[in-house]
C-alpha positions, 0 to 999 in steps of 0.5 A: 806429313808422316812418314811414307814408303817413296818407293810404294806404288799410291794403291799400295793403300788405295784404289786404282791411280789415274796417270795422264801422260801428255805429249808436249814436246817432239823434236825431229832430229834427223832420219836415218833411212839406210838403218829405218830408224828416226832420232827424236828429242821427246818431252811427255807431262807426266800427273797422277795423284798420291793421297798418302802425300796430302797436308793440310797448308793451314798447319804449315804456314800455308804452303800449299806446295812444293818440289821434290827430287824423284827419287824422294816419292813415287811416279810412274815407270815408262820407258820409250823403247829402243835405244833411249836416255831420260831425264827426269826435271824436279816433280811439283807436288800440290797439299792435296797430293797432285803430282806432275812432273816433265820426262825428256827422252832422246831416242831411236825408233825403228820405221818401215820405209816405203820409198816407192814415190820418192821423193814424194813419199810419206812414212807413217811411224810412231813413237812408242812407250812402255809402261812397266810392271803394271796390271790396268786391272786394278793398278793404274789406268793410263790417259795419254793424250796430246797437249792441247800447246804441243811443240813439234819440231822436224828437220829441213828435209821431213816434216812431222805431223802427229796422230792417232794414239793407241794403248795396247795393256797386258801385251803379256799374261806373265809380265804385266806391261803396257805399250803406248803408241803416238802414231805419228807421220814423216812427209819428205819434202822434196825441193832438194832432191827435184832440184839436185837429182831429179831434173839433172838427170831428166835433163842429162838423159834426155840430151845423151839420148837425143844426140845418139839419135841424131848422130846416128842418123846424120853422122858420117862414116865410121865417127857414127859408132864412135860417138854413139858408142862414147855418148852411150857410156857417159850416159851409164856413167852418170846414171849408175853414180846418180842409182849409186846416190840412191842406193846409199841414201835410201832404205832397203825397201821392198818397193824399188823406187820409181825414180830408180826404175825410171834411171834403168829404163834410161840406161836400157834404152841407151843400149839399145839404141846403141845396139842397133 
């Protein structure tokens, strides 16, 4: 091979690079409700094609291909946005010029959380890429997909499905960038919290609100608004630490969860109740 410029884009020399991003790996590390953000392990196959790096095997013992370090030839620059680190593994390099190679980023996207039905919510997010310093005009055409052997991964609490993807080029006239979007779909799974929150508090409110009834309609004497007034308490007690529960683990929404108007609703009935 003659000597070549490793830092040189292929169309340098020659017409339009075809670059195929491929989803392969997507691991779901956690959620971060409070900060609308989710933590993601992601592995993308990266393959374009160099002409300027074809040989001819027959001339060198019929090696046909070889692996290089990244920073020897050129690949494509992305980035996935927000908080990132990447990691490039060794780059296969075929005789005649077909390059691909395996990109790991760990990454923080941001998501808006709409947690009007929790715990039955569904969140739709993305993950999101950006293609630096490139015109798709007459630069590189990119052609993401998903690999047809995808490994996804998700958490105890979110499963993770993914979807569409969306190409967005030249989002600006004075800096040529792409952005490419994997949308993809957090579904909360709900055991733990029908378990631990829902039904306690179902079962809760409804015992405190029937034992106010019945002591105020066949209780004596002045024990009547005593055990009313000590019941009613404990009833907002334990519904304002379950809403302070929520509060922290929820995402500022605009959408008040229904499960958290249902707990206010509780807690008003109980002063009413004790009220009259």
């Amino acid at each position: 091979m003659s000597p070549f410029n490793g830092h040189g884009m292929p169309n340098d020399s020659y017409p339009h690079t075809a670059v195929t991003i491929a989803l392969q790996y997507a691991r779901l590390i956690r959620v971060l409700e409070p900060e609308l953000q989710h933590q993601n392990l992601i592995g993308v196959l990266l393959n374009w094609q160099d002409p300027r790096l074809r040989w001819d095997p027959t001339k060198y013992g019929g090696i046909d291909h070889i692996y290089v370090n990244r920073f020897t030839v050129w690949m494509p620059d992305s980035q996935a946005t927000l908080v990132s680190s990447e990691q490039t593994l060794t780059i296969g390099l075929n005789s005649s010029g077909f390059m691909d190679t395996f990109v790991i980023y760990s990454t923080y996207y941001s998501c808006e959380f709409d947690v009007y039905k929790f715990p039955f919510d569904k969140q739709d997010c993305y993950y999101c890429f950006i293609m630096f310093n490139y015109n798709a005009q007459n630069e590189l055409r990119f052609n993401a997909k998903i690999a047809p052997r995808a490994y996804i991964y998700d958490t105890s609490e979110w499963s993770l499905k993914l979807g569409a993807i969306d190409y967005q080029d030249s989002v600006d006239p004075d800096f040529n960038m792409g952005l490419l979007y994997y949308n993809i779909t957090l579904t909360r799974r709900p055991q733990f919290w029908v378990g631990l929150v829902i039904t306690p508090t179902f079962v809760i409110g409804s015992l405190i609100i029937i034992g106010i009834i019945i002591g105020l309609f066949f209780g004596r004497g002045e024990d009547i608004i005593n055990n009313a007034v000590g019941l009613g308490l404990t009833t907002m007690m334990s519904m304002m630490v379950i809403v302070g529960i929520l509060a922290d683990a929820f995402a500022k929404s605009q959408h008040i969860p229904i499960l958290e108007s249902q707990l206010n609703l509780d807690i008003r009935a109980v002063i009413q109740i004790i009220s009259k």
